[in-house]
Structures are given as C-alpha cells and as structure tokens.
C-alpha positions in Angstrom: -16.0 168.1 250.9 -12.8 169.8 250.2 -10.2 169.0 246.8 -6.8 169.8 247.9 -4.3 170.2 244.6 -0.6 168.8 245.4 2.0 170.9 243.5 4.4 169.0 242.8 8.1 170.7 242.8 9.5 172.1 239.9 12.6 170.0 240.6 10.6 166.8 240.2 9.2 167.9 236.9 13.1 168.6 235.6 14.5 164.9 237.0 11.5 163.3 235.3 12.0 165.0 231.7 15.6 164.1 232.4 15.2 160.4 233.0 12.5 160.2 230.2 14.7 161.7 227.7 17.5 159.2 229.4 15.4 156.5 228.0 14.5 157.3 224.7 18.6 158.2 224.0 20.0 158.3 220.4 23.4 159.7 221.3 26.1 159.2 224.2 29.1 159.7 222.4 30.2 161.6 219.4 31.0 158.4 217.5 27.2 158.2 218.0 27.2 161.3 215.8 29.2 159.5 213.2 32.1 162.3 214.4 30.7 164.8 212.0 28.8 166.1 214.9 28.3 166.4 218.5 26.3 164.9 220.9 24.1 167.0 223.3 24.6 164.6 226.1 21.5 165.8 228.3 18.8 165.8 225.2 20.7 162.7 223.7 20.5 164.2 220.4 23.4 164.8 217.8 24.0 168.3 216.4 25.2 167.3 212.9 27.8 169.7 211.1 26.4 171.5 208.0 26.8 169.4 205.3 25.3 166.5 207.0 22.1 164.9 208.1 20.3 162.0 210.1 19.8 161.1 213.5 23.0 159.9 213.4 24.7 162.6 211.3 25.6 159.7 209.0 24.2 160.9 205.7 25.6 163.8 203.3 23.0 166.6 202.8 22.8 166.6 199.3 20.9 169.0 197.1 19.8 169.2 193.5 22.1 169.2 190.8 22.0 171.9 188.0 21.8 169.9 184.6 25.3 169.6 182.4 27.4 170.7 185.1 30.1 168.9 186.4 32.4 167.0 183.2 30.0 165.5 180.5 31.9 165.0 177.2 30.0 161.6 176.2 28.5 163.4 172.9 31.8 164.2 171.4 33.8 162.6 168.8 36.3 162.7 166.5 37.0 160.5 162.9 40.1 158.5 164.6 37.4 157.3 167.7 37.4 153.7 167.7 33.3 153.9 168.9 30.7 156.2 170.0 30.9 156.5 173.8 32.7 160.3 173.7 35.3 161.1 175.8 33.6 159.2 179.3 35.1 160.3 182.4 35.1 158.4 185.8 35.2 161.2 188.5 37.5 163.9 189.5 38.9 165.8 192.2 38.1 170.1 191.9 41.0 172.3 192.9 40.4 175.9 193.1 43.4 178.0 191.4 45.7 179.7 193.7 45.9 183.1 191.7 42.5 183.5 190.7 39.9 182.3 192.9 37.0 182.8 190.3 38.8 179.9 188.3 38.7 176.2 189.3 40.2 172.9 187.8 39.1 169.8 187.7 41.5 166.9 187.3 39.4 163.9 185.9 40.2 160.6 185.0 39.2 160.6 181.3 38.5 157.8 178.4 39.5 158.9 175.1 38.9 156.9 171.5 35.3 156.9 172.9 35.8 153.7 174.5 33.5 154.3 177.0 33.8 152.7 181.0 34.7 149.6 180.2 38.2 150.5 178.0 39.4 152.0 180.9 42.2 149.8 181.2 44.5 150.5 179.2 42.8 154.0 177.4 42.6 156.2 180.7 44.4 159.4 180.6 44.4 161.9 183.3 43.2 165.4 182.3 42.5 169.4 183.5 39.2 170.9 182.8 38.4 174.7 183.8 35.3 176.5 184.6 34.7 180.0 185.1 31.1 179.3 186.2 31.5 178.0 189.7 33.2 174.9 190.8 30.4 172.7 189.9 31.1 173.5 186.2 30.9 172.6 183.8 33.9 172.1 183.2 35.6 172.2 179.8 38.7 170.7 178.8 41.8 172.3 178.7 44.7 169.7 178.5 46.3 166.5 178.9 48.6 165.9 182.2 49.8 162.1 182.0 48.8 159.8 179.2 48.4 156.4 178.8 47.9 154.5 181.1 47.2 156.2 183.9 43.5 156.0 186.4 42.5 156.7 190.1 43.7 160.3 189.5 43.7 162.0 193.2 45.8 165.3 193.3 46.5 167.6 196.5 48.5 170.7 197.6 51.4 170.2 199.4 52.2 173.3 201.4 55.5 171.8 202.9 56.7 170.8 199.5 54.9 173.9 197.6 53.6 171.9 195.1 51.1 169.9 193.8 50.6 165.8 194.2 49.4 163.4 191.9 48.9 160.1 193.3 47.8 157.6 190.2 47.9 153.9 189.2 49.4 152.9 185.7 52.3 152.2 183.4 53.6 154.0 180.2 52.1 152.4 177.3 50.8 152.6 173.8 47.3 151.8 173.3 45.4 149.4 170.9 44.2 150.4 167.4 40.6 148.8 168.7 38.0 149.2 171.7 39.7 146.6 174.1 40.4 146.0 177.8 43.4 144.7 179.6 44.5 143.2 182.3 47.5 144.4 184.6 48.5 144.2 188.6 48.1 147.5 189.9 50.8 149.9 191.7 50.5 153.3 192.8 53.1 156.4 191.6 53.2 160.1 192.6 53.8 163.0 190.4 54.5 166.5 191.2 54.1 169.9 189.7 54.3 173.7 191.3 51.5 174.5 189.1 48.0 172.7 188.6 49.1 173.1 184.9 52.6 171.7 185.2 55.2 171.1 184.2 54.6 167.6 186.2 57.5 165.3 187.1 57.8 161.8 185.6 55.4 159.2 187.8 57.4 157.4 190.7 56.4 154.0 191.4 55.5 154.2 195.2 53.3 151.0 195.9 51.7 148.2 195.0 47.9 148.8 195.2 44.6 151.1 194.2 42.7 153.6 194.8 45.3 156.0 196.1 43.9 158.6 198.8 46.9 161.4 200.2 46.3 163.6 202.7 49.1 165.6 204.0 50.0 166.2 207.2 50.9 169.7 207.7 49.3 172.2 209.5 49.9 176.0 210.3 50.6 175.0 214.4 52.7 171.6 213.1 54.4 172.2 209.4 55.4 169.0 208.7 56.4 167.2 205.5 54.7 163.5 206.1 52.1 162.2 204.1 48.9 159.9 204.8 48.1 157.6 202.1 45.2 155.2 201.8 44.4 152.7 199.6 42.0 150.1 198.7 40.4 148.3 201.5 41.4 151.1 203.8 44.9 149.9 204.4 46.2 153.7 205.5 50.2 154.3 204.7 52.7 157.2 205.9 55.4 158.7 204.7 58.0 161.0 205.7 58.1 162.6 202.4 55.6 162.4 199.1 58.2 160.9 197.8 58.6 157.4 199.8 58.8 155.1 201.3 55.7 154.3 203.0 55.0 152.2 205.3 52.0 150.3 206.7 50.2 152.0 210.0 46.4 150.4 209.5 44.6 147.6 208.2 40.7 147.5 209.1 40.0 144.5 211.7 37.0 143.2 209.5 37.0 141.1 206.3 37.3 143.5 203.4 37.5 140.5 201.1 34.9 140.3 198.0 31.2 139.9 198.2 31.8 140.4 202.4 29.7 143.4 204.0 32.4 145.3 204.3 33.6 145.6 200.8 34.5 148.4 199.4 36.8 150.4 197.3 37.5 154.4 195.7 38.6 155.5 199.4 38.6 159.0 200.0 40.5 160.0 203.3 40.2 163.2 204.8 40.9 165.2 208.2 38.2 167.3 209.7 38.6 170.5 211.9 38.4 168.4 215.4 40.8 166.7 213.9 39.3 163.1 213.3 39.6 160.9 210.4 37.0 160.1 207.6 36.8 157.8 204.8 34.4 158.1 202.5 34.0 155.4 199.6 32.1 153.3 197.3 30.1 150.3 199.3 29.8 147.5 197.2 26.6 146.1 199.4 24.1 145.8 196.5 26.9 143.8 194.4 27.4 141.6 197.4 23.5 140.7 198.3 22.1 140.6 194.8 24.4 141.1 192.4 23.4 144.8 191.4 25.4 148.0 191.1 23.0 150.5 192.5 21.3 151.5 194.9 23.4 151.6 198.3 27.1 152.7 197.1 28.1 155.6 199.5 29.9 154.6 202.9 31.4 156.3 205.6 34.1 155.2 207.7 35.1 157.3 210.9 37.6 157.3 213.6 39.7 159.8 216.6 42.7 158.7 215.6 44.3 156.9 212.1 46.1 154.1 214.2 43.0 153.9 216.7 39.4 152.1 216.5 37.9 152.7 212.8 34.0 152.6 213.0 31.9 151.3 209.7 28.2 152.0 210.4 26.9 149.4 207.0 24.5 152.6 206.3 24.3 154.2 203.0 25.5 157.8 203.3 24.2 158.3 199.4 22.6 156.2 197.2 22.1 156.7 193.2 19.6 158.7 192.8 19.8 162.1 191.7 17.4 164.6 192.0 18.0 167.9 189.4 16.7 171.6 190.0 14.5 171.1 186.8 12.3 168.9 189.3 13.5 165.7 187.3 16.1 162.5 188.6 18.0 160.1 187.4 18.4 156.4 189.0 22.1 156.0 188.1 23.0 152.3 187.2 27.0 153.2 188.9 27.7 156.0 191.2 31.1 155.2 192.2 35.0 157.3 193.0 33.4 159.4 195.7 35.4 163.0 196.3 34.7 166.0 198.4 35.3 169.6 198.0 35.7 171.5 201.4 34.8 174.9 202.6 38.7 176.8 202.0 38.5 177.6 205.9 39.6 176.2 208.7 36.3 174.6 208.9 36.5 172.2 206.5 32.6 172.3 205.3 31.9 169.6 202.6 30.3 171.6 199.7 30.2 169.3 196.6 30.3 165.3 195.9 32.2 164.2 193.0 31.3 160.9 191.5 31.7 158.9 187.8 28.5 158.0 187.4 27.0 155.5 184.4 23.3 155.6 183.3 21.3 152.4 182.6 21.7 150.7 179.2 24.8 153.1 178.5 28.8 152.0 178.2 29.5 155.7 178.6 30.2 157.3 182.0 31.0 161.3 183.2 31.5 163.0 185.6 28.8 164.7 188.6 29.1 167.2 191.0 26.4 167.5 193.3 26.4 170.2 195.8 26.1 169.3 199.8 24.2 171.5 202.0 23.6 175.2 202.0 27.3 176.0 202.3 27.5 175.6 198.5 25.1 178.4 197.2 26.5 180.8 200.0 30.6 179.8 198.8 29.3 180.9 195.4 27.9 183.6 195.8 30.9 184.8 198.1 32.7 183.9 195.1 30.3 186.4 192.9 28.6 183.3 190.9 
C-alpha cells in the first residue's frame, strides 16, 4: 500500500504563524509600548528605546551604581551644626557646562545645620556642586545659589531667553537656632541667570503649588518662547513667557487625592524625540496599601499630546533597590524626586536617574545617580572619562 505526503503551501504555513502570533499579542499600539517604544504590529512585540526595558517598555534599564558618586555630604560637619546628619541632600538636577563639556553641575536641594530630611522645611538651601569625573560624580560643592528657604530645585536652559531657569518653592526667611520643622503653604517662583553660576535674579512668585517641573517649548524648526510647567498631581501649566502668567491646560481625570492609587508627587515632565509627553514621579503605592515608603515609588505617566489622553500604567518603573558595581545593594527606606539626564542629541536617550534617597534607621538623606542603560558608559567615554 502506498503513503502519499500532502505538502502543504508555504502560504498556509505563513497565515498560520500570523494568526498564532495574532493570538498570543502584547502590543497593538505604541501606547502598548508605554510610548518609549514601538510596536512591531505583525510580531506584536514592542521595540523598547535604549534606556528602557519590559514587555511593555515600561521600566527604566538601570545599571549598577559606582559607590560615593552622585552628592553624599552626610559625614560632614561643622562646630555651629545644630546635629549630626551632615549636609543631607534630597535630589538634584545635572547640567552639563556650556563652555567645557568635561565639567558638569549639579544643582541639589541641600540641608545645612545637619538637620537631616526631616528639617527641610525651613533649612533647605539650593546649591551647585561640580565634578570633573563624569556626570555621575561625585560631585563636590562649590556654592550657594538661593538660601533659605528655598526646595523642589528644578533648573533648565532656555534657549529663547538664553538663560538659565530655576523653578523652586519657598520664601525668604531666617532660620531657627535649633533642629526644627515648619509648616507653610506652598507657591512656586522662577529665577534666572545667563550663567549656571549666576548672577541669579531675585525669585518671582509664579504659583501656588509643588513640585515645579518646566519644560520649554522651543525647538530649532519652532523657536518659541512658551513654557510648560507641571506641578504636583500632574496639573500641567503654560506660559507665554518664563516669567508668567500661567495658566491651567491639564488636570489628570483620576483621583490624585491621598492614600488613592494614583497618588503621587516630585513630577518630572519631559518631551521625547517623537515628540510625546512623559512624566516620571514618585508613586506613593506602598504608603497608600500598607503604610510603607519603599518598595514601589517610580511611576510613569505617558501621553501624544499634553492636552490629550494621559495613560498611568500603576506599574513600578523602579523600585528601591540598588545594586552597586562592588556586587553589593542597598534596600533604600525613601527613593523619591526622580530626574533624568538625556543623551545631548536630538535623541533624547535617558542616561542617568537622580533621586534623594534615605537609608533605614537614618534621618540623613543624599543624593544618587544611577546610570540607565548602555548609553551611559558610551556618553563617557565619548566624553574621555
């Protein structure tokens, strides 16, 4: 008896892989990639930007951090410091210096008197610290900008103004002769200076709110002088000028309210090179189920447009733990006032993650950068670090 083989056509083969891949797809849309990707439509699988990981390009790529980088002043002390917590720092934003690329700045929210975290209201200053070593530091200090009180220190270039913002929340005041915190309603005030160094302009009251985030508006194919703001809660502002007034363009449709799902706050807003919108920030999930600080504090907010349909996946994008290139970690108690620093191309690669971070059973706080991806070693040694 004869066995006869049916061949079946290559065609049928191909529709079959086709509809089984159909089935088993992660991506159809771009927002399924979190928008720091794209979505290959026919293998339904998201091709995630460098910097980021995940199925669903959702989570930042981060890599081992080189011990006592970033801004870690906690050990130091002086005979007029009111307690032992050093000079603590609560995050910072690095800016590379316009005449000499091997130099970067990083503007830092800093805690003199050694006061530690919790007298941030009313000792916070805002400071410059250099490093010559890279941009993840260290960084040592080098002066004072604005003095008490002044906190949520967030500094960009201007090109249409040629000079330098700094967005902050705070009031002119003298400080206590003892480790102390106050109370006081919040409002947000801009600065500016044509050098990172200054001289800086007296603070103009421009809001009430936190957690100011600017980006500016300007680009080489649309110079432009308007400014996006966002603060707390993601309410997203714009103004015509740095200088005011703003006015109200978003509010998220959830509740942002306390101890919701959606709480969060230390939003950092940013543009990428497709031109969508990002917000990365500090989720307050743990606080809101159990009452802890750690682990899930990264978020990651995304939409097409500022005005359009804002997407909050409730994933953690980072958590806080930290693994070091000694082979050690740390299991941060806070890991909060997220920052980026991009790739200074028009791809806009995220290279390093600023945070303040706090350890367990410590008052004291500083500030880590972590770098993202493999686009950090390659920018340095570009640079020749």
């Amino acid at each position: 008896m004869k066995m006869y083989v049916t061949k079946v056509p290559q065609i049928f083969l191909i529709l079959f892989s086709l509809v089984t891949v159909g089935l088993a797809r992660r991506c159809v849309t771009d927002e399924d990639c979190s928008l720091n990707g794209v979505c290959n439509f026919i293998l339904g699988k998201c091709k995630c930007d460098p910097g980021w990981k995940s199925d669903d390009c959702g989570q930042l790529d981060l890599q081992p951090v080189t011990r006592w980088t970033g801004y870690n002043h906690t050990n130091f002390t002086l005979p007029d410091f009111y307690s032992t917590k050093g000079n603590s720092s609560w995050g910072g934003n690095i800016i590379q210096d316009r005449h000499d690329k091997k130099l970067f700045h990083l503007i830092i929210d800093q805690f003199p008197r050694g006061c530690g975290l919790s007298g941030w209201r009313p000792f916070s200053t805002v400071v410059r610290a250099e490093s010559r070593t890279g941009p993840a530091g260290p960084y040592h200090y080098a002066q004072e900008i604005l003095g008490t009180f002044r906190h949520n220190a967030k500094v960009v270039w201007s090109p249409a103004d040629e000079q330098y913002l700094l967005y902050t929340i705070g009031i002119e005041t003298e400080t206590p002769d003892t480790c102390r915190s106050y109370k006081w309603a919040n409002n947000v005030s801009v600065s500016n200076a044509p050098d990172i160094r200054g001289p800086w302009s007296p603070s103009k009251r421009l809001l009430n709110g936190t957690n100011p985030t600017p980006w500016p508006l300007w680009t080489k194919h649309h110079p432009t002088s308007k400014i996006i703001l966002g603060l707390e809660d993601n309410f997203i502002y714009q103004g015509d000028t740095f200088s005011g007034p703003y006015d109200l363009i978003k509010s998220m449709p959830w509740n942002t309210s306390d101890y919701s799902d959606h709480w969060t706050e230390d939003p950092f807003l940013w543009r990428d090179k497709r031109g969508n919108w990002h917000i990365l920030c500090h989720w307050m999930i743990d606080i809101a189920e159990r009452n802890e600080k750690y682990p899930r504090v990264g978020g990651h907010l995304f939409s097409r447009s500022l005005t359009g349909n804002w997407n909050f996946r409730l994933q953690e994008v980072y958590n806080t733990t930290v693994h070091f290139t000694d082979g050690g970690r740390t299991d941060y108690y806070r890991r909060e006032r997220p920052r980026l620093y991009f790739s200074d191309d028009d791809k806009l690669t995220p290279l390093y993650l600023i945070n303040g971070v706090q350890e367990f059973n410590s008052s004291a706080s500083y500030t880590l950068i972590q770098p993202i991806g493999h686009g950090a070693k390659l920018y340095e040694r570009e640079l020749g670090f």
